[in-house]
LOGUZA-232137 format. One record per residue: x, y, z of N, C-alpha, C in turn; residue number from 1. Coordinates in Angstrom, 2 decimals. Each point is the difference from the previous one (the first is absolute). Layout:
N
      n_X      n_Y      n_Z     ca_X     ca_Y     ca_Z      c_X      c_Y      c_Z  pos
        X        Y        Z        X        Y        Z        X        Y        Z  NUM
...
This chain:
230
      n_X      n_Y      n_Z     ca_X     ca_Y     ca_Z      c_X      c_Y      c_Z  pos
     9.73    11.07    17.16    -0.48     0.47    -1.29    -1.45    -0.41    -0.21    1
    -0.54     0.70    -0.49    -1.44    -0.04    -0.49    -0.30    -0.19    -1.03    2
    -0.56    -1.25    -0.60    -0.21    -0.76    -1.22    -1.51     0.19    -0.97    3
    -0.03     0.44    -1.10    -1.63     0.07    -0.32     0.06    -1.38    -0.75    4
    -1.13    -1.03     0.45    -0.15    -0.87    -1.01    -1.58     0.16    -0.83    5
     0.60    -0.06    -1.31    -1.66     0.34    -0.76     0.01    -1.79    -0.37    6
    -1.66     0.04    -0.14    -0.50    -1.42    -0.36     1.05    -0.82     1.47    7
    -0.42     0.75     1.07     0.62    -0.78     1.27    -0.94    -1.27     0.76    8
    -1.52     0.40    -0.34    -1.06    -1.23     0.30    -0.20    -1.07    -0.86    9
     1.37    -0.20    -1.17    -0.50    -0.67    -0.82     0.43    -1.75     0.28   10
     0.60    -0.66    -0.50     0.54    -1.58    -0.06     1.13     0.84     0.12   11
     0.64     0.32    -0.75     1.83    -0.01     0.58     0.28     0.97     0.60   12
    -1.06     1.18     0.36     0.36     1.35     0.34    -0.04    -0.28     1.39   13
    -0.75    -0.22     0.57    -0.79    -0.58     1.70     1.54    -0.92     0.10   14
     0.93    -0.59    -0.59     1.43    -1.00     0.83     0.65     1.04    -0.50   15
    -0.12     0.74    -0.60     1.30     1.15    -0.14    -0.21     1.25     1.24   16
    -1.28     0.53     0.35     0.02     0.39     1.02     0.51    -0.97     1.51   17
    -0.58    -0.81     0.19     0.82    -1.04     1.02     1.37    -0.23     0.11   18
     0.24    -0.37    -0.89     1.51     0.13     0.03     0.45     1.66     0.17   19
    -0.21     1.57    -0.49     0.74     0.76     0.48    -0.33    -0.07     1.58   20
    -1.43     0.08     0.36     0.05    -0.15     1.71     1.01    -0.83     0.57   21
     0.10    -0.95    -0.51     0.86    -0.60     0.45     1.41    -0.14     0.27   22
     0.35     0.83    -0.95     1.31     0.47     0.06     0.43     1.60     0.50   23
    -1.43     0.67     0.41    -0.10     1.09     0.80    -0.37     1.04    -0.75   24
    -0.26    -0.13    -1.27    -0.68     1.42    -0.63    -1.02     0.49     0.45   25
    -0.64     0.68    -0.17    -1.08     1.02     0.31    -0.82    -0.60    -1.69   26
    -1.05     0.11    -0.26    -0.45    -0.29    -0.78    -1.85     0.88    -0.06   27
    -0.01     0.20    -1.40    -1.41     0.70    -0.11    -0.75    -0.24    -1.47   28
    -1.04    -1.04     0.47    -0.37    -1.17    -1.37    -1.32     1.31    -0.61   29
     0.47    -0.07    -1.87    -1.23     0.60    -0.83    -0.66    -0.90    -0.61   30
    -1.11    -0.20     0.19    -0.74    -1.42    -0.51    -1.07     0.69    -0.66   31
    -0.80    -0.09    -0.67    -1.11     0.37    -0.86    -1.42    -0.95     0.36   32
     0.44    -1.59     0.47    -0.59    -0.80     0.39    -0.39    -0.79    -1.10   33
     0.02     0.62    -0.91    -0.62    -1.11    -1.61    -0.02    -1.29     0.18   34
     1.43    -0.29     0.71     0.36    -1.75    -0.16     0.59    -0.31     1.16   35
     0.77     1.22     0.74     0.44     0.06     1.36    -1.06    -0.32     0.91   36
     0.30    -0.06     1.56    -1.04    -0.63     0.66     1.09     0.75     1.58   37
    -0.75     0.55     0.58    -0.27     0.92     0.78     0.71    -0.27     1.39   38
    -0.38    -1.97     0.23     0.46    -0.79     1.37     1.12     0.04    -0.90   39
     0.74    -0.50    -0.43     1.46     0.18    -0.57     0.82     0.87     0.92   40
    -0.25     0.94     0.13     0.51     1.18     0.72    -0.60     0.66     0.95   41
    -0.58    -0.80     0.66    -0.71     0.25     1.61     1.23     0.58     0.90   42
    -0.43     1.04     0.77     0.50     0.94     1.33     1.37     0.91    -0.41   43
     0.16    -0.03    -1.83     1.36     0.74    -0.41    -0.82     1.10    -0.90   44
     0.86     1.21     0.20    -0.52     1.01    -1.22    -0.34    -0.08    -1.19   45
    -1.24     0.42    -0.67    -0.95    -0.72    -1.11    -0.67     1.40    -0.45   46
     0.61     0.01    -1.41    -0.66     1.12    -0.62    -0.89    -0.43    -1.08   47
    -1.28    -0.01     0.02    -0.98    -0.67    -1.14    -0.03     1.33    -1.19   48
     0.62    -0.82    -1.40     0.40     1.13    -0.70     0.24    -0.33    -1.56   49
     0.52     0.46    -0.85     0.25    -0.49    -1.69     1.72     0.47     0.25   50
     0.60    -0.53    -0.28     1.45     0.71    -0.13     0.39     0.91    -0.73   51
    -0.93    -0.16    -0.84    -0.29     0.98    -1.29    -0.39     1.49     0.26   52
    -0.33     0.23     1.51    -0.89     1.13     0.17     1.18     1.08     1.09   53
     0.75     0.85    -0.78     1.14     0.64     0.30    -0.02     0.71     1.08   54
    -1.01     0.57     0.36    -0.34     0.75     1.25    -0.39    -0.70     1.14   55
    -0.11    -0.94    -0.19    -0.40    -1.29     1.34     1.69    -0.75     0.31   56
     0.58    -0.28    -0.89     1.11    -0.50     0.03     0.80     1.11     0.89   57
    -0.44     1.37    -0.68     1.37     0.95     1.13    -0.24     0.33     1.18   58
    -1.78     0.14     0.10    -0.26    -0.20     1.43     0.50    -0.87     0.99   59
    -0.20    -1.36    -0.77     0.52    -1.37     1.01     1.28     0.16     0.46   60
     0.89     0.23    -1.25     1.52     0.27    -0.17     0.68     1.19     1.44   61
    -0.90     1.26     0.20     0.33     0.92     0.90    -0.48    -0.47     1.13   62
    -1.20    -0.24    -0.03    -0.49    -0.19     1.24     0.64    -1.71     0.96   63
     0.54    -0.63    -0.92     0.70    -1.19     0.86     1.27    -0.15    -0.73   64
     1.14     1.28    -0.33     1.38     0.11     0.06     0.87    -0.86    -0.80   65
    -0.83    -0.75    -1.22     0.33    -1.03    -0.42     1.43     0.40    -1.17   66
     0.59    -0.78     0.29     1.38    -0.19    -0.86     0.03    -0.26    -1.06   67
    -0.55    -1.23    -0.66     0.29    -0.88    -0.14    -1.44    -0.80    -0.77   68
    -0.27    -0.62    -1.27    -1.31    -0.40    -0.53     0.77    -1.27    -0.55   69
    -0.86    -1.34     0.61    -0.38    -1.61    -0.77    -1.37     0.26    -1.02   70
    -0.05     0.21    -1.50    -0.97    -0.09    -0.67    -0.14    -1.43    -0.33   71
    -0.75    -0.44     0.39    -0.86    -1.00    -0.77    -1.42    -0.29    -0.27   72
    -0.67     1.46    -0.24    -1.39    -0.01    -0.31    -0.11     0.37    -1.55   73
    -0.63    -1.22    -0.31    -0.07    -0.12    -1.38    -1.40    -1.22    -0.81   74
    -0.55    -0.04    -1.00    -0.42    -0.95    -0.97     1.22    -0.53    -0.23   75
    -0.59    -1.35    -0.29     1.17    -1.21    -0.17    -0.64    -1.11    -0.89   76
    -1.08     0.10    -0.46    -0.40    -0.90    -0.38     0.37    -0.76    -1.82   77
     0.41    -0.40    -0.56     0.24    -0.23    -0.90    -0.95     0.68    -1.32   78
    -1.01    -1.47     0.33    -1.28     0.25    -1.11    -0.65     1.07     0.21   79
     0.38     0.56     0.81    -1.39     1.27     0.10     0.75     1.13    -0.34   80
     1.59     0.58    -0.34     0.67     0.49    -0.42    -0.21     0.16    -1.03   81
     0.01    -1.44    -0.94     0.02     0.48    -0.94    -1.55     0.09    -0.68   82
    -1.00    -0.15     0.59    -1.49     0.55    -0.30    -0.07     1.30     0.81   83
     0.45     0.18     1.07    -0.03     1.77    -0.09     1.19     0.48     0.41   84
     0.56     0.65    -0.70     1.87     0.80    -0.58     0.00     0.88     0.82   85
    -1.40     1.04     0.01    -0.01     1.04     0.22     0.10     0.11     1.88   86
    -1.04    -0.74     0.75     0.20    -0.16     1.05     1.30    -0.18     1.02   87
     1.06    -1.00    -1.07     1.09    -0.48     0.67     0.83     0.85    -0.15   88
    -0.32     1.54    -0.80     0.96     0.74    -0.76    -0.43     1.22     1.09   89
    -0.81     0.12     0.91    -0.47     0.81     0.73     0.36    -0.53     1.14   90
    -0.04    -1.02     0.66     0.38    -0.46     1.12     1.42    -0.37     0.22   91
     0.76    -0.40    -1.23     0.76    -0.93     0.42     0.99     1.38    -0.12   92
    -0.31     0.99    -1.18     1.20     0.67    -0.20    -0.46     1.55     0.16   93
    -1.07     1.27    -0.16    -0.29     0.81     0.40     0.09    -0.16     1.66   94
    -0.41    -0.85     0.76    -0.62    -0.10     1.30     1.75     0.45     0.81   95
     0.60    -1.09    -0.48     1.60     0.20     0.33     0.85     1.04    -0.55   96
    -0.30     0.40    -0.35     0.28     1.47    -0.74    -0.34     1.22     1.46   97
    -1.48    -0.36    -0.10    -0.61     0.88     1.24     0.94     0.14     1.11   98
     0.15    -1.29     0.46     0.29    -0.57     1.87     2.09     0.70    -0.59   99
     0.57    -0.59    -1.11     1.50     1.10    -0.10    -0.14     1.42     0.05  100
    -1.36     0.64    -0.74     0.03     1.32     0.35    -0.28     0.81     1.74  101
    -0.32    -1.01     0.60    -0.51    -0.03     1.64     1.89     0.98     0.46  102
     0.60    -0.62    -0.40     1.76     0.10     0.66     0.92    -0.39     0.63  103
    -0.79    -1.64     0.29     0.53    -1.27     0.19     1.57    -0.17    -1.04  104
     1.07    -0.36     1.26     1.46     0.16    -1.07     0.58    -1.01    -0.19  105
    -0.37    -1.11     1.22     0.37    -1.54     0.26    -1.08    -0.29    -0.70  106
     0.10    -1.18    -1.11    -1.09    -0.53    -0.52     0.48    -1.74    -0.43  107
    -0.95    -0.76     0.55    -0.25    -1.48    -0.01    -0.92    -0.15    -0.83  108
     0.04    -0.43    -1.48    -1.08    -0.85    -0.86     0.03    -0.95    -0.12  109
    -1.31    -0.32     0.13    -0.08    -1.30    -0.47    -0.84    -0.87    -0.91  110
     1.25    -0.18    -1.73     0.00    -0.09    -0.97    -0.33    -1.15    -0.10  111
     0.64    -1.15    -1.22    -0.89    -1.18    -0.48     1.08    -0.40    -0.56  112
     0.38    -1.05    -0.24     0.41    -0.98    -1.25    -0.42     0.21    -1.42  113
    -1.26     0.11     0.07    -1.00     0.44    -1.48     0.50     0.85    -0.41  114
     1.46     0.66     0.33     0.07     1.41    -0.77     1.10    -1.02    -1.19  115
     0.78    -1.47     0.38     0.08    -0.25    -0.94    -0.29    -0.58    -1.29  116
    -0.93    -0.45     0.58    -0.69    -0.79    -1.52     0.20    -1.19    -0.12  117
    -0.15    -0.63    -1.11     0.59    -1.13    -0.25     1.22    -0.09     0.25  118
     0.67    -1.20     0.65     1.42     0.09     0.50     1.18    -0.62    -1.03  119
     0.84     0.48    -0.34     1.16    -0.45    -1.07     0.67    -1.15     0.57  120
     0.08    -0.12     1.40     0.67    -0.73     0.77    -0.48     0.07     1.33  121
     0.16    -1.57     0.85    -0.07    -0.25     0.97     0.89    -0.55     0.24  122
     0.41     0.95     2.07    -0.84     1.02     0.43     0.43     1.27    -0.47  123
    -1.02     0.83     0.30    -0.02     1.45    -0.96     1.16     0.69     1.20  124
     0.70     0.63    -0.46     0.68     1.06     0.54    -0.42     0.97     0.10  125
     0.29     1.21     0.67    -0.58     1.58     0.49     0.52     0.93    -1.96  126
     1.03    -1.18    -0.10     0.74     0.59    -1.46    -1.05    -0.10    -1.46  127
    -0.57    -1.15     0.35    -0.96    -0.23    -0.71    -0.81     1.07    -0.72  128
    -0.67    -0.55    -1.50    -0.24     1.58    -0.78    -1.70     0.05     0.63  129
    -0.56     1.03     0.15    -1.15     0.69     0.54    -1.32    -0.15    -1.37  130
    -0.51    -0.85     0.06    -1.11    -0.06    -1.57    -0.97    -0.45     0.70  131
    -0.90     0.83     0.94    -1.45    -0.93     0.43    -1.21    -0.19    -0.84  132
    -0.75    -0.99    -0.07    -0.60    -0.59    -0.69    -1.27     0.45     0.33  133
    -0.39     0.66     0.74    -1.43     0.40     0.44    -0.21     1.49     0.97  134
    -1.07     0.70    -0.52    -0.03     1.50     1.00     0.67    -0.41     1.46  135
    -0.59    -0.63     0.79     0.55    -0.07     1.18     1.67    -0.02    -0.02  136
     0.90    -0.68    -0.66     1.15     0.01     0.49     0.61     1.28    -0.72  137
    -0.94     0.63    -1.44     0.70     1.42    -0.17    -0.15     1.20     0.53  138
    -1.34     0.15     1.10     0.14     0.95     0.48     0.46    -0.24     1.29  139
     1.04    -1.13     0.43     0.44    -0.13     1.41     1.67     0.66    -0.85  140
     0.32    -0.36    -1.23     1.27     0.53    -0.80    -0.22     1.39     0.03  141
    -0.68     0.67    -0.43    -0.37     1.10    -0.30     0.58     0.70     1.23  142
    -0.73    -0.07     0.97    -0.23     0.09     1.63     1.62     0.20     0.53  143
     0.54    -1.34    -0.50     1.49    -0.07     0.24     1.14     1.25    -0.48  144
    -0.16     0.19    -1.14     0.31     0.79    -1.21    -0.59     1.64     0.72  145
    -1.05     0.16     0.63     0.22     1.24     0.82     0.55     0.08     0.97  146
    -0.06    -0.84     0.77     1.28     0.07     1.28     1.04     0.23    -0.31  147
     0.61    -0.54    -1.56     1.35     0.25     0.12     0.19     1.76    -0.79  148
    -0.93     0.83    -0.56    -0.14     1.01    -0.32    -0.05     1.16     1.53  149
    -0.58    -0.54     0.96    -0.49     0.65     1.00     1.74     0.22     1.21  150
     0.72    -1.07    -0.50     1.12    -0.45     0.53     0.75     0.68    -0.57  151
     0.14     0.48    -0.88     0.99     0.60    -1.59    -0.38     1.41     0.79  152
    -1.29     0.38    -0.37    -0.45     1.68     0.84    -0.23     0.30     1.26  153
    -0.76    -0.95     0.26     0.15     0.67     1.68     0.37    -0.67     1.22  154
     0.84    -0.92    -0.32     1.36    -0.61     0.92    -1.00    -1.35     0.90  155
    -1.39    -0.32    -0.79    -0.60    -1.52     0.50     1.32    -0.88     0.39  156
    -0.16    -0.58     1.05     0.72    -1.17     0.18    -0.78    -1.20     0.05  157
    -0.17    -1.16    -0.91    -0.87    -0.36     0.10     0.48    -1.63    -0.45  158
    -0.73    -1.24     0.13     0.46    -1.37    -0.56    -1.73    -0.33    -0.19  159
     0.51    -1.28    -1.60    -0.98    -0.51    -0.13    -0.18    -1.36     0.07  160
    -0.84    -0.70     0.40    -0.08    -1.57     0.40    -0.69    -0.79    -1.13  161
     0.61    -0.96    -0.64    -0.90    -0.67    -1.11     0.17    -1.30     0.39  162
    -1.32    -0.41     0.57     0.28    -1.39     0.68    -1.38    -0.55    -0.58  163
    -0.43    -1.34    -0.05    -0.96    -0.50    -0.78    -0.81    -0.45     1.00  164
    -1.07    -1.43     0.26    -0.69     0.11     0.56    -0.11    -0.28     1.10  165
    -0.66     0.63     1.50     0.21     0.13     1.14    -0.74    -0.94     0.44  166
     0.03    -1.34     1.37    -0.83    -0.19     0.31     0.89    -0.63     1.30  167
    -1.55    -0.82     0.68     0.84     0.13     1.73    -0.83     0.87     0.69  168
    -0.11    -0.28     1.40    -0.38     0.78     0.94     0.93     0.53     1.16  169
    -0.21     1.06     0.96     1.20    -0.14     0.98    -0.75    -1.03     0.96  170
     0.97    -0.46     0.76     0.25    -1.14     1.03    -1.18     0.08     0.97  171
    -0.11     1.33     0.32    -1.02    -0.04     1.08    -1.51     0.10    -0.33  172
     0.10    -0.12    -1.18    -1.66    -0.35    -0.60    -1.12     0.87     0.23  173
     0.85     1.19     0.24    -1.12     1.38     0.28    -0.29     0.55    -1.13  174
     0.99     0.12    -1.23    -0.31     0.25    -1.12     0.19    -0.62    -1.20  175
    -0.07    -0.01    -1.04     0.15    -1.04    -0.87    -0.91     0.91    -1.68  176
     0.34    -1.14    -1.15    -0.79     0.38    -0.74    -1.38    -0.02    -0.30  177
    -0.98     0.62    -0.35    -1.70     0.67     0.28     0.07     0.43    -0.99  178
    -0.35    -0.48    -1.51    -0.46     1.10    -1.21    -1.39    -0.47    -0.12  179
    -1.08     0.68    -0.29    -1.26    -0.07    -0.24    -0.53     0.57    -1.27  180
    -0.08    -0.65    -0.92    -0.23    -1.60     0.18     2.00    -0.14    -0.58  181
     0.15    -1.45     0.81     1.41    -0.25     0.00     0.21    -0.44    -1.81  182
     1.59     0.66    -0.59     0.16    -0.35    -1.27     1.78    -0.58     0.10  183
    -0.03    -0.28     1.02     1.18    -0.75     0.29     0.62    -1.45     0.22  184
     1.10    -0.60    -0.84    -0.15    -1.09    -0.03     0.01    -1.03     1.00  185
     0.88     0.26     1.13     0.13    -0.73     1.61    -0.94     0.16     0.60  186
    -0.71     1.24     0.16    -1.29    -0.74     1.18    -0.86    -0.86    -1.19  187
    -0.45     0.38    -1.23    -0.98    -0.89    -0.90     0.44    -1.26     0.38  188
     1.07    -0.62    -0.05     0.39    -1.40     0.11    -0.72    -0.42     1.20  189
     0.09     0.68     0.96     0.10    -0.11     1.68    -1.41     0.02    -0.09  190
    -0.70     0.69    -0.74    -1.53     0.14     0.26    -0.87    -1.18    -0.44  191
     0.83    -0.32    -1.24    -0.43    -1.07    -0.88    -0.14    -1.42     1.32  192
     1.41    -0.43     0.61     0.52    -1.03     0.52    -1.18     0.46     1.47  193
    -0.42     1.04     0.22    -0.63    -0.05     1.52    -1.62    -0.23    -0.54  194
    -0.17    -0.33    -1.41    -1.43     0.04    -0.61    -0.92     1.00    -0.04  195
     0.76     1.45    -0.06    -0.63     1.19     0.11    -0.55     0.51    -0.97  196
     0.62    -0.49    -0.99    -0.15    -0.19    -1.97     0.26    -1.05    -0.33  197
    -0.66    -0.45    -1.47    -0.01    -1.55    -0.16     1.00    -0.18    -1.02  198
     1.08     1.04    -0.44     0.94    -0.64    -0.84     1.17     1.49    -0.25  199
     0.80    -0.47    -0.66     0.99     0.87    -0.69     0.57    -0.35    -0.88  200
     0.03     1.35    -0.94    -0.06    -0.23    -1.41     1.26     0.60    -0.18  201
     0.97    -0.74    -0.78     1.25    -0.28    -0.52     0.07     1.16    -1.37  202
     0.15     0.97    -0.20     0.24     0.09    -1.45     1.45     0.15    -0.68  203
    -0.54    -0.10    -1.27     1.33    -0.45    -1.05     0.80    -1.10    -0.27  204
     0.27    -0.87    -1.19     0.65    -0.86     0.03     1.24    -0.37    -0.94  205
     0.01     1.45    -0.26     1.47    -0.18    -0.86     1.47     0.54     0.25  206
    -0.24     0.47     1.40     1.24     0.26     0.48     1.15    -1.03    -0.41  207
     1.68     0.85     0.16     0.55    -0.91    -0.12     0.55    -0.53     1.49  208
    -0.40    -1.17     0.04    -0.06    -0.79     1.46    -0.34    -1.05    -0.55  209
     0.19    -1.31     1.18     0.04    -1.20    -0.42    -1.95    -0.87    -0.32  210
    -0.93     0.86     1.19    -1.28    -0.23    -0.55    -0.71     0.97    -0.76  211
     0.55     1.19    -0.62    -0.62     1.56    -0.56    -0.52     0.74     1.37  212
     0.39    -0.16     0.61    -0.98     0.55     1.43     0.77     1.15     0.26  213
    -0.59     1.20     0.72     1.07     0.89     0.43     1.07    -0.07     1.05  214
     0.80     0.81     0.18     1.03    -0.48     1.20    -0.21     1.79     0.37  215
    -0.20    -0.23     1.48    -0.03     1.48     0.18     1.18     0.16     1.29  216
     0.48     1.40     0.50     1.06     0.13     0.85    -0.36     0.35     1.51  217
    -0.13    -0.05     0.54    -0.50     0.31     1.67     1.07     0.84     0.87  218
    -0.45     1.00     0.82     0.55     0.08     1.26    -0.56     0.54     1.14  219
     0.10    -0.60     0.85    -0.70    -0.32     1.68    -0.14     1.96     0.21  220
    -1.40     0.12     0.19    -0.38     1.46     0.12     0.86     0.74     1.22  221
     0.46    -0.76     1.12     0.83     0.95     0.99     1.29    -0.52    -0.31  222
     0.68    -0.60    -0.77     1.38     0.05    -0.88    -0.49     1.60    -0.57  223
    -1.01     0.10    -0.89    -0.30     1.36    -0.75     0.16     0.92     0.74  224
    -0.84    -0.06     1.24    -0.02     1.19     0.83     1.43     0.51     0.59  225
     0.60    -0.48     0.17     1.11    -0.25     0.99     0.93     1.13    -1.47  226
     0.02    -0.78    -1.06     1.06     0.70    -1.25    -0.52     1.11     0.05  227
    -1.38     0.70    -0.06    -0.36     1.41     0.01     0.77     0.28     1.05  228
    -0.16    -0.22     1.31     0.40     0.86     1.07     1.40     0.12    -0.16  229
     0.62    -1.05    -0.56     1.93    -0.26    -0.24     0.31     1.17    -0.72  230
């Protein structure tokens, strides 16, 4: 089978392609390059592209037989969501709109935690009620909320992944996470401790926790990759 991964040069997209090679897919990465990075996906099929752009998507789609689409090209950023709505409302949810109208029938997203919001309870269940707190996690809902319309009409088969924050490299240290400039909390630490930057800044202190500090949730990026391909 022949796999399209969009946002495939990115931090989690580049171990989600690895892992289908690895398990024998055929694979054909749409990267735009914004944040993706190019060696990521050295000597495998590489379409430099917007996912958003419908006629490039069906080209790729015919011309390499693909089955089968891993989306995870997207804005993700919190604060910048919610200073520009409009952007994340074009990328995160027109763009994916585009790449379902392509005719992709197997579909892999990959959603967020943020679609729930503040949590009623820990840990959150899949049952859990859907109230995100910021553009980014409503237009990954939104997003969701058409798949299951697209599924209702035109027989999408499709799952969505809401997993929180990714970090980790794979083992063989060929790829790893690269955001420029990095807004992530594990390498900052790592950068901080190798004296690459001279500090890191903690915010908030009124959580409820025992110092107000945040508590955030992790999982090892090729644990991630591995559940897409599952």
């Amino acid at each position: 089978m022949s796999v399209l991964v969009t946002g495939g040069a990115g931090y989690i997209g580049s171990h989600v392609v690895k892992e289908l090679l690895a398990r024998g897919y055929r694979t054909v990465t749409l990267d735009d390059l914004s944040k993706g990075h190019r060696a990521a996906v050295a000597g495998r099929v590489f379409v430099e592209g917007d996912c958003g752009d419908a006629e490039l998507v069906r080209r790729a789609c015919r011309e390499h037989g693909v089955e089968a689409a891993v989306h995870l090209a997207a804005d993700s950023l919190v604060g910048e969501s919610m200073a520009d709505p409009a952007k994340y409302c074009r990328n995160n949810l027109a763009g994916g709109i585009a790449l379902l109208d392509a005719g992709v029938r197997r579909f892999v997203f990959s959603s967020t935690a943020a679609v729930y919001g503040e949590p009623e309870a820990v840990p959150i269940t899949e049952e859990h009620p859907t109230r995100p707190v910021n553009v980014y996690g409503a237009t990954k809902l939104m997003f969701e909320q058409v798949l299951e319309w697209y599924d209702r009409a035109y027989g999408l088969r499709y799952v969505s992944l809401r997993y929180f924050n990714a970090a980790g490299a794979d083992e063989s240290g060929e790829i790893g996470e690269d955001h420029r400039p990095e807004t992530h909390l594990v390498p900052i630490v790592l950068q901080a401790a190798l004296g690459r930057r001279e500090k890191v800044t903690i915010y908030g202190d009124d959580y409820p926790t025992p110092d107000g500090t945040c508590v955030r949730d992790y999982i090892h990026v090729t644990d991630l990759a591995a559940a897409h391909v599952q």
